[in-house]
N, CA, C and O atoms as a GROMACS GRO file, in nm:
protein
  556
    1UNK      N    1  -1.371   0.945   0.698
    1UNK     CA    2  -1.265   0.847   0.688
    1UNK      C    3  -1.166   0.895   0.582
    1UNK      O    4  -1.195   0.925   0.466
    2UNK      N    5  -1.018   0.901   0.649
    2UNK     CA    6  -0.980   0.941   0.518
    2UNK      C    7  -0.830   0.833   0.496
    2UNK      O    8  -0.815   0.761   0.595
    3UNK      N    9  -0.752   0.818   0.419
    3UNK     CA   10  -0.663   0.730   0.398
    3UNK      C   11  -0.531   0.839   0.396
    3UNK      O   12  -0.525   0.945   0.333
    4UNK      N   13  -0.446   0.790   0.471
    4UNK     CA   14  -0.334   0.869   0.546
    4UNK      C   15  -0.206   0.910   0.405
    4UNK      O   16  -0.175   0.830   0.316
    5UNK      N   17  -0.167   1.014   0.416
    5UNK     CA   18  -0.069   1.088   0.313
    5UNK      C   19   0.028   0.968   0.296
    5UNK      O   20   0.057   0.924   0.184
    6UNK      N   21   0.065   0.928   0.383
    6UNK     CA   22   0.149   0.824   0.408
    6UNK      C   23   0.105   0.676   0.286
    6UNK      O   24   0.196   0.629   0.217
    7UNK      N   25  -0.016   0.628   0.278
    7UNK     CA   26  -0.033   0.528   0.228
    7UNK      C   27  -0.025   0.599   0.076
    7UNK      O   28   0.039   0.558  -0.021
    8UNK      N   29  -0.100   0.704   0.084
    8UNK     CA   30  -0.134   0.756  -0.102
    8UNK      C   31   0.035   0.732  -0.128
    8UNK      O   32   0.070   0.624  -0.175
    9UNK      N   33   0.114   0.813  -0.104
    9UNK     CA   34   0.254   0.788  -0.128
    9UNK      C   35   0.299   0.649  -0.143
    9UNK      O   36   0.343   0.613  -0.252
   10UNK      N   37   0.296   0.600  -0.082
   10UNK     CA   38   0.329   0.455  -0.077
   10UNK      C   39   0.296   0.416  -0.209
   10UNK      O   40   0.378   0.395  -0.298
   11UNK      N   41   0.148   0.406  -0.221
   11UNK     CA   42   0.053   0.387  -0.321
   11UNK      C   43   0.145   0.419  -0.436
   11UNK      O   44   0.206   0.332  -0.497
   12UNK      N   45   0.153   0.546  -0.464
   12UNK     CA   46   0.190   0.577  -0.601
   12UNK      C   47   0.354   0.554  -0.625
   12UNK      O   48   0.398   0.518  -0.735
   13UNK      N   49   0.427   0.575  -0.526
   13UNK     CA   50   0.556   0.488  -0.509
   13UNK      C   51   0.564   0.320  -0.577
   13UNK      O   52   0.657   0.290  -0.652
   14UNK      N   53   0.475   0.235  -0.547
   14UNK     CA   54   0.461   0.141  -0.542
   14UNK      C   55   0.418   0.087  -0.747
   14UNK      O   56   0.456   0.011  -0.836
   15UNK      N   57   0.334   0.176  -0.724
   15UNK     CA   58   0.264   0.163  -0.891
   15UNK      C   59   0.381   0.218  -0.987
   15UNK      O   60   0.401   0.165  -1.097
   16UNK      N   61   0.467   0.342  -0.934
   16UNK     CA   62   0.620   0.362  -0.990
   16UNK      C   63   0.695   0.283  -1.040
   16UNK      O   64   0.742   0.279  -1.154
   17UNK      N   65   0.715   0.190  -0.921
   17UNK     CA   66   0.807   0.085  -0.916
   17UNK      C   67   0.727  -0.030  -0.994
   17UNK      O   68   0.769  -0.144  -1.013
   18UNK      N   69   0.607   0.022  -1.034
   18UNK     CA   70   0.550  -0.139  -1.090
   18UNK      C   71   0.591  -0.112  -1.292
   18UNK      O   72   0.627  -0.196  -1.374
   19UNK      N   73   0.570   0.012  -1.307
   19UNK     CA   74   0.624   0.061  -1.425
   19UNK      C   75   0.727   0.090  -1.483
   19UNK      O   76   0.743   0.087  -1.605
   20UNK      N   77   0.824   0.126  -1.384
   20UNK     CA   78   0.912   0.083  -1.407
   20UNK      C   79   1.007  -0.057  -1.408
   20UNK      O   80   1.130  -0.055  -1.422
   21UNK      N   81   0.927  -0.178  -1.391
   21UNK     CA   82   1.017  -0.266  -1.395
   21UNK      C   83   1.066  -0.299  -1.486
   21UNK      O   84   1.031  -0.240  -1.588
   22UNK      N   85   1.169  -0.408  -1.500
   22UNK     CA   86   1.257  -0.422  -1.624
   22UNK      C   87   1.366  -0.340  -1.644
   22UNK      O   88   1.456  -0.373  -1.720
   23UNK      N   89   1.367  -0.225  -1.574
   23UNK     CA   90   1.450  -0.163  -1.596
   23UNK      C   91   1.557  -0.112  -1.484
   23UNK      O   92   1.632  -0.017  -1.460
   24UNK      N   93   1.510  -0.250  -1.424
   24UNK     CA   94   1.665  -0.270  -1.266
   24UNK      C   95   1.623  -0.184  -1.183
   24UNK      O   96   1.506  -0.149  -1.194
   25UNK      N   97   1.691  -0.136  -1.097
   25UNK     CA   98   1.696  -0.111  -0.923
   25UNK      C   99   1.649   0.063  -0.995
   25UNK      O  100   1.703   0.104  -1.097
   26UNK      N  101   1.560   0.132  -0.932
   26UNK     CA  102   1.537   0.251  -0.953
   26UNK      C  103   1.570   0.359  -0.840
   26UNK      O  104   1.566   0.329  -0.721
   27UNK      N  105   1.591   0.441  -0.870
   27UNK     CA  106   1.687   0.547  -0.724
   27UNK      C  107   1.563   0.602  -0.707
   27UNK      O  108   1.479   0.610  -0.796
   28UNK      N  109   1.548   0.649  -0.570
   28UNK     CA  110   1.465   0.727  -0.484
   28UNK      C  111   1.407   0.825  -0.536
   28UNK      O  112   1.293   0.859  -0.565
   29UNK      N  113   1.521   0.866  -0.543
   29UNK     CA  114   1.535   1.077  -0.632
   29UNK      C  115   1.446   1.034  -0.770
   29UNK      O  116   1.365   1.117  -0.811
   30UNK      N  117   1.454   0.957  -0.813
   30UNK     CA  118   1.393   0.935  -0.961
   30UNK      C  119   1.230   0.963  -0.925
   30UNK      O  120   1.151   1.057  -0.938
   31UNK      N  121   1.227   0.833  -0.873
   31UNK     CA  122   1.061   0.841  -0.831
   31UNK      C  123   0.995   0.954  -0.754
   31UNK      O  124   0.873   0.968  -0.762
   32UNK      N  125   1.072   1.038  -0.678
   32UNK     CA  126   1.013   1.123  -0.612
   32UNK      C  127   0.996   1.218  -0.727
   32UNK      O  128   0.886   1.268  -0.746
   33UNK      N  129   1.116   1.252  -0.818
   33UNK     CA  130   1.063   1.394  -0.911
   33UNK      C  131   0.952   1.355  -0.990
   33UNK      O  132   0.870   1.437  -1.032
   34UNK      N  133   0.947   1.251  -1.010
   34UNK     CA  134   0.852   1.169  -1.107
   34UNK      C  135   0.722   1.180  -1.072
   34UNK      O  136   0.632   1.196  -1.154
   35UNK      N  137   0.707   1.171  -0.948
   35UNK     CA  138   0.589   1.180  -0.832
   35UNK      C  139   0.580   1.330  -0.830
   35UNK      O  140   0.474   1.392  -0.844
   36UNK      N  141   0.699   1.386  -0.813
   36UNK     CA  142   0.657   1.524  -0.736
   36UNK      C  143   0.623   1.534  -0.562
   36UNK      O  144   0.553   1.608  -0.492
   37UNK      N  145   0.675   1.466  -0.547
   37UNK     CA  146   0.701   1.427  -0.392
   37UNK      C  147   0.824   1.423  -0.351
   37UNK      O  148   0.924   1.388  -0.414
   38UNK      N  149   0.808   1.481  -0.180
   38UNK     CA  150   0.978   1.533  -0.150
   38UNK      C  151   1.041   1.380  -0.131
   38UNK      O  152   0.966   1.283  -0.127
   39UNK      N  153   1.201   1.367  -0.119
   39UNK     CA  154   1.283   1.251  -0.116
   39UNK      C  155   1.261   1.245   0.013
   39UNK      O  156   1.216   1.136   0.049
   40UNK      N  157   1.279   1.332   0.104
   40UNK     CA  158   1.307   1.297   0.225
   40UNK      C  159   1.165   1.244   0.288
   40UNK      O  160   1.184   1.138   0.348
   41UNK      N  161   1.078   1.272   0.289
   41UNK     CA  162   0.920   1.226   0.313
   41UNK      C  163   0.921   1.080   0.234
   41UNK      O  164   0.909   0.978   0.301
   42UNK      N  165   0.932   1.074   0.119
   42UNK     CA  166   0.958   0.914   0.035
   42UNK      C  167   1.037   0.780   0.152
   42UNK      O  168   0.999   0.671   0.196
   43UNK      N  169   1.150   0.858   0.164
   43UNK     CA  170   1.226   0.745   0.224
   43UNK      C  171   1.182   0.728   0.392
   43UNK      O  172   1.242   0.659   0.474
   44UNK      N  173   1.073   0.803   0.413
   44UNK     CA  174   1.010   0.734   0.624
   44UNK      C  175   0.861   0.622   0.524
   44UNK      O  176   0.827   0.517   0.579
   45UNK      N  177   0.779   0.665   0.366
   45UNK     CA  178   0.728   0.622   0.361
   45UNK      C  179   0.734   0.476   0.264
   45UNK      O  180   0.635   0.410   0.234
   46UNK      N  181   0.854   0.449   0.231
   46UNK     CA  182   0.882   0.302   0.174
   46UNK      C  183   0.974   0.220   0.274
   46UNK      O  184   1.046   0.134   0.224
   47UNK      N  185   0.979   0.242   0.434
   47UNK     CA  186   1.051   0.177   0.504
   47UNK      C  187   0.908   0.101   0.554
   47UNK      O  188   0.940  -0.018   0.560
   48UNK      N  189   0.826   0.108   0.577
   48UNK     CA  190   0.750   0.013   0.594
   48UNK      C  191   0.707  -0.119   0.474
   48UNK      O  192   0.698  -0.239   0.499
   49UNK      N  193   0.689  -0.064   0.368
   49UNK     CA  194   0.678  -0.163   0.249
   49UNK      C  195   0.812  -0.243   0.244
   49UNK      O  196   0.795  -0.365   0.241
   50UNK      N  197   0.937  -0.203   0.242
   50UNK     CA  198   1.023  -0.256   0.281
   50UNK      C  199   1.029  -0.360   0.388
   50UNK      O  200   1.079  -0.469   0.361
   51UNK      N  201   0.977  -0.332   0.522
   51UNK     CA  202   0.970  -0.444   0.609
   51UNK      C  203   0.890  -0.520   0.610
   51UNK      O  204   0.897  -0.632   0.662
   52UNK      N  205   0.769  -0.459   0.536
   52UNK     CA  206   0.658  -0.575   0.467
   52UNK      C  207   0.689  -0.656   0.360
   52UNK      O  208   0.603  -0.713   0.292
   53UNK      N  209   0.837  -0.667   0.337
   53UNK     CA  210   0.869  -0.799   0.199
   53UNK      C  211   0.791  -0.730   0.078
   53UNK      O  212   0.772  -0.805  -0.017
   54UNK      N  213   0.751  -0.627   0.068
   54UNK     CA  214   0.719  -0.584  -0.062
   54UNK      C  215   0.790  -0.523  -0.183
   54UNK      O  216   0.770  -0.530  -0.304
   55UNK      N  217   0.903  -0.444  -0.086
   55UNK     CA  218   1.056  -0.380  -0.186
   55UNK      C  219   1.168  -0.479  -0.171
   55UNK      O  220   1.184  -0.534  -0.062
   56UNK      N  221   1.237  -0.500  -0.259
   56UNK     CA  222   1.402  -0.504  -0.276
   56UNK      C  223   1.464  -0.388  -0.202
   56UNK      O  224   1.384  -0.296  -0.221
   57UNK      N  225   1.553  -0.347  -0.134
   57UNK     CA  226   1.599  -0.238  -0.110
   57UNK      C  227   1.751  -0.296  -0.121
   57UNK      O  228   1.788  -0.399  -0.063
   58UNK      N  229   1.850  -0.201  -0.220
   58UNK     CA  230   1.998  -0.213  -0.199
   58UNK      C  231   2.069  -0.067  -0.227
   58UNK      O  232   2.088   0.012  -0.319
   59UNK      N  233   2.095  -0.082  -0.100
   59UNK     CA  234   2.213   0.061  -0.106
   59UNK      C  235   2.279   0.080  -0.169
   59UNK      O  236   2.281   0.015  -0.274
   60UNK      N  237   2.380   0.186  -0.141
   60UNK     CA  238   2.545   0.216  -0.198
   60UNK      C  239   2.512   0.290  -0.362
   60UNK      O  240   2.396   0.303  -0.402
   61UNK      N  241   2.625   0.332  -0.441
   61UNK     CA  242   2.590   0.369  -0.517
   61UNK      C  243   2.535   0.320  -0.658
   61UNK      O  244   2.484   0.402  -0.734
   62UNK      N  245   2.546   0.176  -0.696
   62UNK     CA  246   2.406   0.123  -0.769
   62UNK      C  247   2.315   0.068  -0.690
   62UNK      O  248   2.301  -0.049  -0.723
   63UNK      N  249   2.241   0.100  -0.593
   63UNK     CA  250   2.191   0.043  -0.526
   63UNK      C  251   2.040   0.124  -0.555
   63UNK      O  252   2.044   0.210  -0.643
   64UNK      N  253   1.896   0.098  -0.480
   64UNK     CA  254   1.785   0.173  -0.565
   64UNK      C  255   1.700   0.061  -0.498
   64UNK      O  256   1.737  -0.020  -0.413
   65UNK      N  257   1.567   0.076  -0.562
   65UNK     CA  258   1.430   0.042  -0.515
   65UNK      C  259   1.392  -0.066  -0.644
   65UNK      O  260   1.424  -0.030  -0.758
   66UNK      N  261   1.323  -0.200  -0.625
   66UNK     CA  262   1.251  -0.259  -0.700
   66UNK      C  263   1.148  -0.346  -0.623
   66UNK      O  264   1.184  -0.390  -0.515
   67UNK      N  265   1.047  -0.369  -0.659
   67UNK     CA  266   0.964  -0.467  -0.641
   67UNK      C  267   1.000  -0.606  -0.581
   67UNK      O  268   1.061  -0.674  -0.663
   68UNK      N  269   0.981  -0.668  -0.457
   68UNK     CA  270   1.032  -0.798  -0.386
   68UNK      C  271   0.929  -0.865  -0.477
   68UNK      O  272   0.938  -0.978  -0.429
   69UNK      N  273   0.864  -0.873  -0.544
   69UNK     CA  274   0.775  -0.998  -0.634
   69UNK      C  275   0.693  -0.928  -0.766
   69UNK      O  276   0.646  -0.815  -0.759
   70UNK      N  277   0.686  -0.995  -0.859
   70UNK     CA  278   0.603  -0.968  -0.926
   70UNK      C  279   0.457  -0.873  -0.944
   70UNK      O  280   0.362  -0.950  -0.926
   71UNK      N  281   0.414  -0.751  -0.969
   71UNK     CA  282   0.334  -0.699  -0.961
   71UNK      C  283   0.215  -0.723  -0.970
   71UNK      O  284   0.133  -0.646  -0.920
   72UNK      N  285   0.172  -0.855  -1.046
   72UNK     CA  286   0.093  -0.946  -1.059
   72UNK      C  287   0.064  -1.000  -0.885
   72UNK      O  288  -0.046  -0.987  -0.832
   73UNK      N  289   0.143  -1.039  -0.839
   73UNK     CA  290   0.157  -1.110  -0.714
   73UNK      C  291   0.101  -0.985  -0.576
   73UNK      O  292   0.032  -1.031  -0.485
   74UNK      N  293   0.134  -0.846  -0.576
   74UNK     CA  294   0.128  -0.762  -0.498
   74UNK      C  295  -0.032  -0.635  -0.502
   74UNK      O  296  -0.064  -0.548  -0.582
   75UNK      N  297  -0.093  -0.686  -0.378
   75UNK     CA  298  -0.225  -0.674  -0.422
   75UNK      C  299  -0.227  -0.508  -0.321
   75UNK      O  300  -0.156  -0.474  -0.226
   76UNK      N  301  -0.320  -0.446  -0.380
   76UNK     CA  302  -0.311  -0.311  -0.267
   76UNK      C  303  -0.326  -0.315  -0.176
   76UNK      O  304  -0.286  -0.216  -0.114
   77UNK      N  305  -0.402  -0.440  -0.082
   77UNK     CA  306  -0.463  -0.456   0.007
   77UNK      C  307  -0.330  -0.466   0.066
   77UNK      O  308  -0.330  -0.405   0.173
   78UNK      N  309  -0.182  -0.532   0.031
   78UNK     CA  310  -0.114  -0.512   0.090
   78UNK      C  311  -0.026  -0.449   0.132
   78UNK      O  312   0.042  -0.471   0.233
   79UNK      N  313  -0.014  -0.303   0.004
   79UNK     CA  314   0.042  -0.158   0.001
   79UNK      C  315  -0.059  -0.120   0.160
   79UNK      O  316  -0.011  -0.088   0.269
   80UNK      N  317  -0.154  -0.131   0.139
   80UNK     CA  318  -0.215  -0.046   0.277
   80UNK      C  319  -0.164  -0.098   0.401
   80UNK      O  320  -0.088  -0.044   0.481
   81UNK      N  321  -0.231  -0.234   0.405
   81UNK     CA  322  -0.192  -0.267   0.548
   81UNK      C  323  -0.030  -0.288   0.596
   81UNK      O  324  -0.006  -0.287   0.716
   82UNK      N  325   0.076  -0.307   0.500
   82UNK     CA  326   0.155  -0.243   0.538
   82UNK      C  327   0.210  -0.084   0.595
   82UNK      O  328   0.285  -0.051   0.687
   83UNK      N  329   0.119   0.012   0.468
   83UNK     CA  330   0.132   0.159   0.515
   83UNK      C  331   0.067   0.192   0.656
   83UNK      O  332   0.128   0.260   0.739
   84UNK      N  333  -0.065   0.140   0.679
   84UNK     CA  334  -0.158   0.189   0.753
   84UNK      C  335  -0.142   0.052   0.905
   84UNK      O  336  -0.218   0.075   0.999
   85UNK      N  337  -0.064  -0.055   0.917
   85UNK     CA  338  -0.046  -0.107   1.011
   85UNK      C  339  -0.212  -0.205   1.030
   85UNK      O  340  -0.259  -0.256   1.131
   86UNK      N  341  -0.256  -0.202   0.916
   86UNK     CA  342  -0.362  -0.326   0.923
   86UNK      C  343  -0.428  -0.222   0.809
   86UNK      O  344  -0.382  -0.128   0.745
   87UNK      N  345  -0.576  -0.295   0.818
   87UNK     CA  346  -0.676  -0.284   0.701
   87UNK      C  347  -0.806  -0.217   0.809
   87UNK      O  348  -0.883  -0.144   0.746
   88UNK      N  349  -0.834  -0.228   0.924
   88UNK     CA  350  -0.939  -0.226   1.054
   88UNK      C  351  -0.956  -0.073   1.022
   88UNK      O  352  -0.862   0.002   0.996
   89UNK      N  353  -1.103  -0.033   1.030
   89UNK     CA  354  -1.148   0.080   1.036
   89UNK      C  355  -1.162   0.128   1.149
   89UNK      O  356  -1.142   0.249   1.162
   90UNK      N  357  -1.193   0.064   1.243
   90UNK     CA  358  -1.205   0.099   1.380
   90UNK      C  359  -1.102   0.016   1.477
   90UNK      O  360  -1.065  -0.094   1.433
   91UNK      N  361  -1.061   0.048   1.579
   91UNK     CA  362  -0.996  -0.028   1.684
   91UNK      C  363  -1.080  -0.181   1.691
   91UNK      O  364  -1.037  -0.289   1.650
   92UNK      N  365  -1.171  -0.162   1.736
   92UNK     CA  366  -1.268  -0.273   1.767
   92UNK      C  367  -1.259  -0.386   1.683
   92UNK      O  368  -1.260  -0.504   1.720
   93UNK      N  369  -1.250  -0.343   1.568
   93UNK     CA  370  -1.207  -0.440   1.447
   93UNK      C  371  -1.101  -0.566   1.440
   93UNK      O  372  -1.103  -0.677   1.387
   94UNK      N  373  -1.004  -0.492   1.523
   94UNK     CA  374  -0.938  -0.590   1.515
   94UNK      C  375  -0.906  -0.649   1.590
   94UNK      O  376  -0.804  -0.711   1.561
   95UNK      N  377  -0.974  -0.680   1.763
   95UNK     CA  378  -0.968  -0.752   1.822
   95UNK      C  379  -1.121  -0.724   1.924
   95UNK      O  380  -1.138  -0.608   1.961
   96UNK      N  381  -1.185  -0.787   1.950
   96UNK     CA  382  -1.320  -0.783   2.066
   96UNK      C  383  -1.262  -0.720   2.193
   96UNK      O  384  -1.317  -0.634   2.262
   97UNK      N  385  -1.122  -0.785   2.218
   97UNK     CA  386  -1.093  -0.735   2.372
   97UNK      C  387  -1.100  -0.588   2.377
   97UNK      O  388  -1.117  -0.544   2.491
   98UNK      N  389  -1.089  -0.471   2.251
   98UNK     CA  390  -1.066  -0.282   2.248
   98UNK      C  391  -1.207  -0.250   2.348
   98UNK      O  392  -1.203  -0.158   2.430
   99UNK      N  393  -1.337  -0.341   2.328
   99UNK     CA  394  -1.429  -0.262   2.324
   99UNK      C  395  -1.501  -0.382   2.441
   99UNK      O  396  -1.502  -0.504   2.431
  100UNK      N  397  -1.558  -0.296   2.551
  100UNK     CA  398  -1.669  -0.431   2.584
  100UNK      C  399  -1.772  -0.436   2.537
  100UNK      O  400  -1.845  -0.495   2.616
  101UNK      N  401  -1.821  -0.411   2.457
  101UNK     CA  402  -1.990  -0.382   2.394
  101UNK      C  403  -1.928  -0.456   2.259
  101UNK      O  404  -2.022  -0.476   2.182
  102UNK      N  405  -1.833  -0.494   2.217
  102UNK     CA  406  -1.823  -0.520   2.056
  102UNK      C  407  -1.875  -0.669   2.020
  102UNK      O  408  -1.908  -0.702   1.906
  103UNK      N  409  -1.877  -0.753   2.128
  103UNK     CA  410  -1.957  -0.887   2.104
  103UNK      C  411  -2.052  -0.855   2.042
  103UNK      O  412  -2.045  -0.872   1.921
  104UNK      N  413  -2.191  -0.790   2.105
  104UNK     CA  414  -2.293  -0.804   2.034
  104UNK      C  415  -2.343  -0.637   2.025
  104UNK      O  416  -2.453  -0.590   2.053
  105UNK      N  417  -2.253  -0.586   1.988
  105UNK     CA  418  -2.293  -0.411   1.882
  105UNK      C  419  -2.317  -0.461   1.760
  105UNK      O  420  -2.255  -0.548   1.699
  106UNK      N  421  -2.440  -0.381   1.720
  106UNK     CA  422  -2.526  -0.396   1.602
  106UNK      C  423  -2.417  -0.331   1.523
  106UNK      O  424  -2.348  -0.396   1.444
  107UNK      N  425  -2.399  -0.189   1.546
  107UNK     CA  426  -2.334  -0.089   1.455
  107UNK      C  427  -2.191  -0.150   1.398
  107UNK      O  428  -2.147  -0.110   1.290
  108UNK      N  429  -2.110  -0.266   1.491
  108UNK     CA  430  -2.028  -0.347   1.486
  108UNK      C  431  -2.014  -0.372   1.322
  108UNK      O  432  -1.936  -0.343   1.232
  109UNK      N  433  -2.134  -0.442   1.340
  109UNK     CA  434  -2.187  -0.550   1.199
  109UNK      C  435  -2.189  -0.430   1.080
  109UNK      O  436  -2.204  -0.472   0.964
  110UNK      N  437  -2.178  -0.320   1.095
  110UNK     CA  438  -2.187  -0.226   0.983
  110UNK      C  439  -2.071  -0.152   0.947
  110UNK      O  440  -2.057  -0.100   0.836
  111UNK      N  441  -1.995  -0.147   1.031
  111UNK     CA  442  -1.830  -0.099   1.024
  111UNK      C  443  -1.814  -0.285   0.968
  111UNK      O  444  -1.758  -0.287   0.858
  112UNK      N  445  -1.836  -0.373   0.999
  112UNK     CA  446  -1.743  -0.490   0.951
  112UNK      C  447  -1.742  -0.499   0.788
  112UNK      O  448  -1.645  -0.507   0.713
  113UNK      N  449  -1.882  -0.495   0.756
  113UNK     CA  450  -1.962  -0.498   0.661
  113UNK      C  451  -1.871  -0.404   0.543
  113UNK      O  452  -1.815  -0.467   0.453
  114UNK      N  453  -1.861  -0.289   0.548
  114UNK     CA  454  -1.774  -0.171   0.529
  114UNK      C  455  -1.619  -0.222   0.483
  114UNK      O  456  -1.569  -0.235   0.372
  115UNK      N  457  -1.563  -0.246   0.625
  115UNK     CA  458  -1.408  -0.327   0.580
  115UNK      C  459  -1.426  -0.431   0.511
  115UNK      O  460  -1.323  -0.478   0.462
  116UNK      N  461  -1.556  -0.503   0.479
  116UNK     CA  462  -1.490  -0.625   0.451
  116UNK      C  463  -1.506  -0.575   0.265
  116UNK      O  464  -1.451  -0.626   0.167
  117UNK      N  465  -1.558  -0.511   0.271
  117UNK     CA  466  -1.600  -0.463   0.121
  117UNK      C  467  -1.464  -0.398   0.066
  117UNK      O  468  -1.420  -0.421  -0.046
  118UNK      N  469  -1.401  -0.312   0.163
  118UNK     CA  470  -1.271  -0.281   0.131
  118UNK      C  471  -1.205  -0.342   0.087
  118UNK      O  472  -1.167  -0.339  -0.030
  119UNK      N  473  -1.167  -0.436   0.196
  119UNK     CA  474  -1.044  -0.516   0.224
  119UNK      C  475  -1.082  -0.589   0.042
  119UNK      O  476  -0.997  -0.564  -0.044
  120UNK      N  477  -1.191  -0.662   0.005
  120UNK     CA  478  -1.225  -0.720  -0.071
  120UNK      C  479  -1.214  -0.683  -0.209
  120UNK      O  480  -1.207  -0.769  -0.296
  121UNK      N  481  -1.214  -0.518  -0.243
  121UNK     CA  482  -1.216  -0.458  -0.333
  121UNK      C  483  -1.060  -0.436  -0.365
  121UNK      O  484  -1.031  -0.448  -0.484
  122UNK      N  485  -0.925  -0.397  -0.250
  122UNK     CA  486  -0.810  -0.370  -0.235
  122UNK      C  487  -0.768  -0.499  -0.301
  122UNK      O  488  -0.738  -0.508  -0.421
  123UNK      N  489  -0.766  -0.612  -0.202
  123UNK     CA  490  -0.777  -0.710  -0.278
  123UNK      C  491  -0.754  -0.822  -0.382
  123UNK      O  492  -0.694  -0.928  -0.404
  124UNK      N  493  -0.826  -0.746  -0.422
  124UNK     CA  494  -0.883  -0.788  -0.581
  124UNK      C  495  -0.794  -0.660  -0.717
  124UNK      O  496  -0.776  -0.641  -0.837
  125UNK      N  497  -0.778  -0.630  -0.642
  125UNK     CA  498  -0.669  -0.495  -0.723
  125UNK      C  499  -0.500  -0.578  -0.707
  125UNK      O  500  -0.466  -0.641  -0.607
  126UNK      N  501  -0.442  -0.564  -0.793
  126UNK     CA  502  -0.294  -0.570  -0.797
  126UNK      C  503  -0.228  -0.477  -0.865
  126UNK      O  504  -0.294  -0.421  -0.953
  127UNK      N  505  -0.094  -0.435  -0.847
  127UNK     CA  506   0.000  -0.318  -0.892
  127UNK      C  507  -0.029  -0.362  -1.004
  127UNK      O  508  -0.077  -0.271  -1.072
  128UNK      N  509  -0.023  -0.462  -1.059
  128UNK     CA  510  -0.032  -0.534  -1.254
  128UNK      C  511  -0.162  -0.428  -1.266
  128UNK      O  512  -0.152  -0.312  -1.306
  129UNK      N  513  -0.254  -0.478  -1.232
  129UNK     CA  514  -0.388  -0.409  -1.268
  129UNK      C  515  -0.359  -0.273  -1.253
  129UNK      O  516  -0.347  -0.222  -1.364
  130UNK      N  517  -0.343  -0.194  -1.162
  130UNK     CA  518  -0.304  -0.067  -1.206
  130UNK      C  519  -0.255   0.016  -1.256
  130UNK      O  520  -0.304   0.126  -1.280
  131UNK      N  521  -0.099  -0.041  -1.291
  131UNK     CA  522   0.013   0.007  -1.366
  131UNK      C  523   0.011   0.039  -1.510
  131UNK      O  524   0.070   0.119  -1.582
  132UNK      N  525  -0.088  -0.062  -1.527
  132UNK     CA  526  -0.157  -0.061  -1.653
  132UNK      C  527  -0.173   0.034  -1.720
  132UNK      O  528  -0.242   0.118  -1.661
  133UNK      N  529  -0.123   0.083  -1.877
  133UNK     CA  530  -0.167   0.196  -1.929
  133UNK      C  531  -0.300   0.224  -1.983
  133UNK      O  532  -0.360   0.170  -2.076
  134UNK      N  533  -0.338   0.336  -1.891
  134UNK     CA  534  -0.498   0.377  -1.916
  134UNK      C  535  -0.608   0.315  -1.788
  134UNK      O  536  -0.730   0.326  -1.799
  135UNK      N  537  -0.534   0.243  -1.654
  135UNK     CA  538  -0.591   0.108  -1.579
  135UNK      C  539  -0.726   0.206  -1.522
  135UNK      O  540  -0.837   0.154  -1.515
  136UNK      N  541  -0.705   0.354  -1.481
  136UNK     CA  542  -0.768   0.417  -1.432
  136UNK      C  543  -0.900   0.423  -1.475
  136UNK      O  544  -0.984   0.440  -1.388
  137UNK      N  545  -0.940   0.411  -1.604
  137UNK     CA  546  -1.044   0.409  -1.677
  137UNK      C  547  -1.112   0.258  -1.626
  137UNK      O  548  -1.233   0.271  -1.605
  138UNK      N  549  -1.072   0.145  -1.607
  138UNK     CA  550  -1.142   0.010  -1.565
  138UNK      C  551  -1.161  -0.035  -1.443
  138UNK      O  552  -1.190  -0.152  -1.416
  139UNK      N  553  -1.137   0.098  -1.324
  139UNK     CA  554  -1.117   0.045  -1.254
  139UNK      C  555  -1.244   0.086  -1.133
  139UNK      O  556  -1.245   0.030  -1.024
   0.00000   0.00000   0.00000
């Protein structure tokens, strides 16, 4: 299982923007050198957080990236399932109709078991909690 280039970006995009707040609309180019990640790859992977109500986005030339809410308020669980188009490890997950065996598959109950620990752990995490200097150590 692995978690898509796409979300890590997001991810650390996101925790960017959580450190930098206070300090108004932040440009693209900033965060990417900051990251070390290309601009042009940045901007296919904050158009989804964007349509997930998670960024501010304003163009033109003061225009730049901030946080649509409080970092406190923005939990990872929802950096992902915006990046990744849900939280479901498997197809089956997220609806019974993918699979005919998924009513009563045992192995079901162990992939659920799995996400729900995720989903639960993501969560329970917020950009506040991470942004945090040193958060890596408590976490």
């Amino acid at each position: 299982m692995k978690i898509s280039t796409k979300t890590r970006y997001g991810m650390r995009f996101m925790i960017d923007l959580a450190q930098s707040q206070g300090e108004g609309r932040v440009a693209l180019k900033d965060v990417a050198d900051r990251q070390g990640l290309s601009k042009k790859y940045l901007e296919q992977v904050v158009a989804p957080l964007a349509s997930a109500g998670l960024l501010d986005v304003t163009r033109g030339n003061q225009g730049g990236y901030r946080l649509a809410r409080e970092a406190a308020s923005i939990t990872l669980a929802d950096i992902v399932a915006a990046s990744e188009d849900g939280l479901e490890l498997l197809d089956c997950m997220g609806s019974l109709s993918t699979c005919e065996r998924a009513e009563g598959c045992p192995s079901r109950r162990v992939w659920g078991g799995l996400q729900a620990a995720i989903g639960d752990y993501l969560s329970g995490l917020t950009l506040a909690d991470v942004a945090a200097p040193a958060a890596g150590s408590n976490l």
